[in-house]
N, C-alpha and C positions, 0 to 999 in steps of 0.2 A: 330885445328885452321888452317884453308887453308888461306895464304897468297899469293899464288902467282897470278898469272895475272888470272884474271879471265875468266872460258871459256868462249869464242867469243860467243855463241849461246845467250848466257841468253843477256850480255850488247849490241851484234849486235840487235838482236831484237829490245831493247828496244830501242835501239837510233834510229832506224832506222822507228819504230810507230813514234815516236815523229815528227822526221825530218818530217814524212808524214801530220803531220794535220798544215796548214798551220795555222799560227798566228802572220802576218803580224801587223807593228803598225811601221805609222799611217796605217791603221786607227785604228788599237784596236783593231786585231780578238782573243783576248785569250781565248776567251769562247771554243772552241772547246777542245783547251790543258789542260785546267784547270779539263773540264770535265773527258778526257782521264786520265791525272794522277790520279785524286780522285778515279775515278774505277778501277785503276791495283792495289791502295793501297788499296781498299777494298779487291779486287781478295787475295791480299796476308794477307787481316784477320789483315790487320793494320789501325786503324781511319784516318782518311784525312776531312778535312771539305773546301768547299768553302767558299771565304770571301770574302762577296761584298761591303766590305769598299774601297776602296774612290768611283767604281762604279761600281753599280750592274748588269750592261748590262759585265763589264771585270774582271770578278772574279778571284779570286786568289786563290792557295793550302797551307792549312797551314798540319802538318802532325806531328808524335812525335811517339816515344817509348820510355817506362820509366816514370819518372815522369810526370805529370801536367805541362810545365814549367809556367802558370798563378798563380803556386800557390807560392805567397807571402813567405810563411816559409819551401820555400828548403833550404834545407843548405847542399846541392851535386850539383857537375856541370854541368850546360846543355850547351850544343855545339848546333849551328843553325847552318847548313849548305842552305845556299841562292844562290838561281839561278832565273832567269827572263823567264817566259816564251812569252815574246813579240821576234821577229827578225825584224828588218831592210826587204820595200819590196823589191822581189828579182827582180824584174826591167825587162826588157825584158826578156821573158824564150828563145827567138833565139839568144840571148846572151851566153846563156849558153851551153856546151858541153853536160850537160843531164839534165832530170828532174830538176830543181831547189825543186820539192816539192816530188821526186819519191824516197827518199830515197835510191840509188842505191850505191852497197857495188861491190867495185873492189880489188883484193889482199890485202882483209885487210883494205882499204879507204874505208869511208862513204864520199858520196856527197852530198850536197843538204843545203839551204839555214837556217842555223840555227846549220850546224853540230859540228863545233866550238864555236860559239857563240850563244849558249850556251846550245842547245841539251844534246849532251853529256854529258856536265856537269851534267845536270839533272840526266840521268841517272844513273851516279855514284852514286850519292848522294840518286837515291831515292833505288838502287841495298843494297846503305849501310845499310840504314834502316832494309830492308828486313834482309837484311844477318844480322844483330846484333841484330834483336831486342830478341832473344832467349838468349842473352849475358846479356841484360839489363834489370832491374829492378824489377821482381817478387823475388818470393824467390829462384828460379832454377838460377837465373841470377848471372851473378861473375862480371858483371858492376855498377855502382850506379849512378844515376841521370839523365837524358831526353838528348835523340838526338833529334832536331827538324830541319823538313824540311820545306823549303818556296819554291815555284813556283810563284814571283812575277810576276803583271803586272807594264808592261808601263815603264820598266827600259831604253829604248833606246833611249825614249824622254822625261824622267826627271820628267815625273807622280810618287805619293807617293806609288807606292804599298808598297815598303819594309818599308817605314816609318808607313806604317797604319796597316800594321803585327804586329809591336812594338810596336803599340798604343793600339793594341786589348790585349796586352800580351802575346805573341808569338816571346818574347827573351831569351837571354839567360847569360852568364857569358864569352862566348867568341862566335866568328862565324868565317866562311870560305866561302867566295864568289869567288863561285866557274869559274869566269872567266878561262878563252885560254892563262897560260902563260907558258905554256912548263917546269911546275912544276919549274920555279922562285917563290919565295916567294915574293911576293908586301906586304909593309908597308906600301908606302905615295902612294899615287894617286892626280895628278890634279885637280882641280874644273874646270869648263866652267860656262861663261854670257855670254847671247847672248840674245843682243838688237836688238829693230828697230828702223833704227834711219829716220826720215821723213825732207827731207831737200824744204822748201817753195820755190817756183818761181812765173809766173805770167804767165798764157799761153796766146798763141796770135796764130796768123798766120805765117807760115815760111814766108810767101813772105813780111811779116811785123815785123821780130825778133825784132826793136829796141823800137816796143811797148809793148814788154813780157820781163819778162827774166825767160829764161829758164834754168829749175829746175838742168840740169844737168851738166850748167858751173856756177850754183850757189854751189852746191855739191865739188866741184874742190878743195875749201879751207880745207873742212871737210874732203877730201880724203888726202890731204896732213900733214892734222892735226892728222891723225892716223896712218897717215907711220910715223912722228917724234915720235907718243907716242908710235907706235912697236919700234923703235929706242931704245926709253930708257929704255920699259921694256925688250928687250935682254939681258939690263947688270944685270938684278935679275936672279939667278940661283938655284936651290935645287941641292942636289947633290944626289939626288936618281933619280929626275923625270924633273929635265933640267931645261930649259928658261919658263921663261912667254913670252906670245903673246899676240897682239891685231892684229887681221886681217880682213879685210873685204870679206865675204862667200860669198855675192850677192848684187845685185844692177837692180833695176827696175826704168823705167822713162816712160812715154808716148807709152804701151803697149796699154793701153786701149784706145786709142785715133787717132785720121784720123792723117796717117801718114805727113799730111801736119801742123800740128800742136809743136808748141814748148810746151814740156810738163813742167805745172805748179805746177808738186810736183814730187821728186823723191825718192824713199823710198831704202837702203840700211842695211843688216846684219851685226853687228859687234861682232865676238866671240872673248871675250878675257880669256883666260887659263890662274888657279888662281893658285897660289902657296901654298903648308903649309907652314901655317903662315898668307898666307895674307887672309883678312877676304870679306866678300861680302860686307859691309857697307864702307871700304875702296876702294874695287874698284869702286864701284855705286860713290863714291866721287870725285875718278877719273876720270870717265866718263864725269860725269855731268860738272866736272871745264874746261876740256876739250871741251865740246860746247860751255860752256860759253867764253873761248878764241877765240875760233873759229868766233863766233857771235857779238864780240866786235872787232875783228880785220878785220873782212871784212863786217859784217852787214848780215849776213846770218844766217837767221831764219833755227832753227831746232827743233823739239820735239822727246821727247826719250820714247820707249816705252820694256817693260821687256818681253821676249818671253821665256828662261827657266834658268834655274840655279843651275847646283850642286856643291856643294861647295866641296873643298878639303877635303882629308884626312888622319892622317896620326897617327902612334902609335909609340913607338919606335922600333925599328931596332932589338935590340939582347931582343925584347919579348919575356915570355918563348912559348906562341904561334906559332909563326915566329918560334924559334930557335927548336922546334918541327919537325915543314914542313921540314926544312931547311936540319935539318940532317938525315928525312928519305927520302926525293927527295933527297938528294947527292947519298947516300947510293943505294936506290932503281932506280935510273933514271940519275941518272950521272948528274943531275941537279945543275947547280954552287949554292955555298954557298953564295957568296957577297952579301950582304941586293942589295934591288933593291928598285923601284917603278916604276910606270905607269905613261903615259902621257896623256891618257884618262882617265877617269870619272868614277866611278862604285858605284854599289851602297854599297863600303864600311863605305861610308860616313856617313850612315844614322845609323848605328851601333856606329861609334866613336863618334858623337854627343852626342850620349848619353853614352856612357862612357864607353863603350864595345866593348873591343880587336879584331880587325877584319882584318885578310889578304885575301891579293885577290890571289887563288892559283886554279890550275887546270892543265889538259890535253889538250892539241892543240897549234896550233901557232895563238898566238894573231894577227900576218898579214892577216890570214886567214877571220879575221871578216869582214862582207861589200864586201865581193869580190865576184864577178860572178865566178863561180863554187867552191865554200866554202870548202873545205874540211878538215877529221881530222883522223888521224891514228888508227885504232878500238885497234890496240896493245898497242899502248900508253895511250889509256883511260882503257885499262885491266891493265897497272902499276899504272894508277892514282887510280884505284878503288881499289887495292892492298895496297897502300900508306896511304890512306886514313881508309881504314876500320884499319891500326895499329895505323893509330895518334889515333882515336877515340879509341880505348882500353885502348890505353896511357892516355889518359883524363880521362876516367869513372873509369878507376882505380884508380885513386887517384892521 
């Protein structure tokens, strides 16, 4: 049984093909990655199947050793280890210090847009497989019940892939989303809504304002009516994953139009960041009573429209799960014990919905995510891949 860090050749590689096939979203390019995983899991004589639920042009990897986990009457446990193969696009590449898509490996660092969030991760996860499936399930095996892997799409704009992996059957009794947290264990995570909200004016001519009114000092009340409702969600607090917010992300008015023009609508972004605890049908209540304040106090027309939504989530704290990670990241990784949670979104949520224990755990610095030249410690994902292949032994054993 080899625990330690794993040699850099096999996990450098691997993170390093991945970081290279680009799969940007928007617009959705996972098709390329989806393909590349499914044939290194063949390569290694393990099943993988594409799944083109929710759409078939951005498929996704479901993958397993061990049990069937679709099958109804297991009664052993299966562990799903989920990662996203969508990234954030990497935006100008003369922004960047190298290749954003070149994979380039310095003293040990991988660079390149996707290497933290959530590359890497992958490749722990799909390295584990490889490495344990000899451990699990036939009869030579000293583990009992199904590791399964996911390679969702559309994680970073709140598309269902991980929801429609669990739809097809391809759950388990607990999971590990394998997010950049520098081997913290996350319990609770954030939810995000993010509206559009469309504020009515009357367009005219600038040389004629007092026959229009223009949309963007019609807006003026809605903008102040959102800084008071940031105001008072400040004073809600979790004590893993902070403040709720409502903020405004963007604001558009008379782009389309002859700049001599008062523009007659102006449409602005509002994310507001949900609590465990607070529910989306609460805050959509929120929202709504809020315009309707707005609209009775100054007469300003507004319509609301829903652009994406992931809801919170959250398990308890000293899980035997969590309390797992917890004490082999200490141990292994000098990783603090203190329960924690995220302030972003993941698709933990799409697991505790349905009832199933799910921490968001991995290798990298979560700051790293979204950032022009990306990067993640190849050493550090050799302890997570070390970490991880013991939790999962500790599991299948019983």
């Amino acid at each position: 049984m080899d625990d330690s860090p794993h040699p850099p050749d096999d996990l450098t590689d691997l993170a390093v093909d991945l970081v290279r096939v680009p799969t940007e979203n928007p617009p959705g390019d996972e098709r390329p990655g989806a393909e590349f995983v499914a044939d290194w899991f063949a390569e290694q004589g393990i099943d993988a199947r594409l799944v083109e639920s929710p759409d078939p042009d951005r498929p996704q990897v479901v993958a397993w050793v061990g049990d069937d986990p679709r099958d109804a009457e297991l009664d052993t446990p299966t562990l799903v280890l989920n990662g996203h193969l969508d990234v954030v696009p990497a935006g100008d590449p003369d922004e960047w210090s190298r290749d954003p898509f070149g994979g380039v490996v310095e003293e040990g660092v991988l660079y390149g847009r996707g290497s933290a969030d959530m590359k890497t991760g992958l490749a722990v996860a799909m390295l584990t497989l490889r490495d344990l499936a000899p451990e699990i399930g036939d009869e030579a095996g000293t583990l009992d019940g199904s590791l399964v892997f996911h390679a969702a799409m559309g994680e970073e704009t709140g598309a269902p892939g991980t929801r429609m992996l669990l739809e097809e059957g391809y759950g388990g009794d607990m999971a590990v989303v394998l997010e950049p947290t520098n081997f913290r264990v996350g319990t609770s995570a954030k939810g995000v809504v993010t509206y559009r909200v469309g504020v009515s004016g009357s367009a005219s001519h600038a040389s004629r304002p007092d026959q229009g009114v223009n949309a963007i000092d019609a807006a003026r009340p809605l903008l102040a009516g959102i800084e008071d409702y940031d105001d008072r969600l400040r004073e809600r607090e979790d004590s893993l994953v902070g403040r709720a917010y409502a903020t405004v992300t963007e604001f558009e008015a008379g782009t389309d139009s002859n700049m001599a023009v008062l523009p007659g609508r102006a449409e602005l972004l509002l994310d507001r960041r949900i609590l465990p605890g607070e529910t989306f049908e609460e805050v959509e209540d929120e929202i709504e009573a809020l315009l309707a304040e707005v609209e009775r106090d100054s007469g300003v027309e507004t319509d609301l429209t829903l652009v994406k939504h992931y809801s919170s989530a959250g398990i308890p704290a000293d899980s035997p799960l969590a309390e797992r990670f917890r004490t082999l990241s200490a141990e292994m990784a000098d990783a603090p014990r203190e329960p924690w949670g995220l302030e972003a979104a993941t698709d933990a949520r799409e697991f505790v919905a349905r009832g199933t224990p799910a921490i968001i755990w991995g290798p990298g610095e979560l700051a790293q995510a979204h950032t022009v030249d990306e990067h993640i410690d190849l050493r550090d994902a050799g302890v997570g891949l070390a970490i991880l292949k013991r939790a999962v032994r500790g599991i299948l054993s019983g």
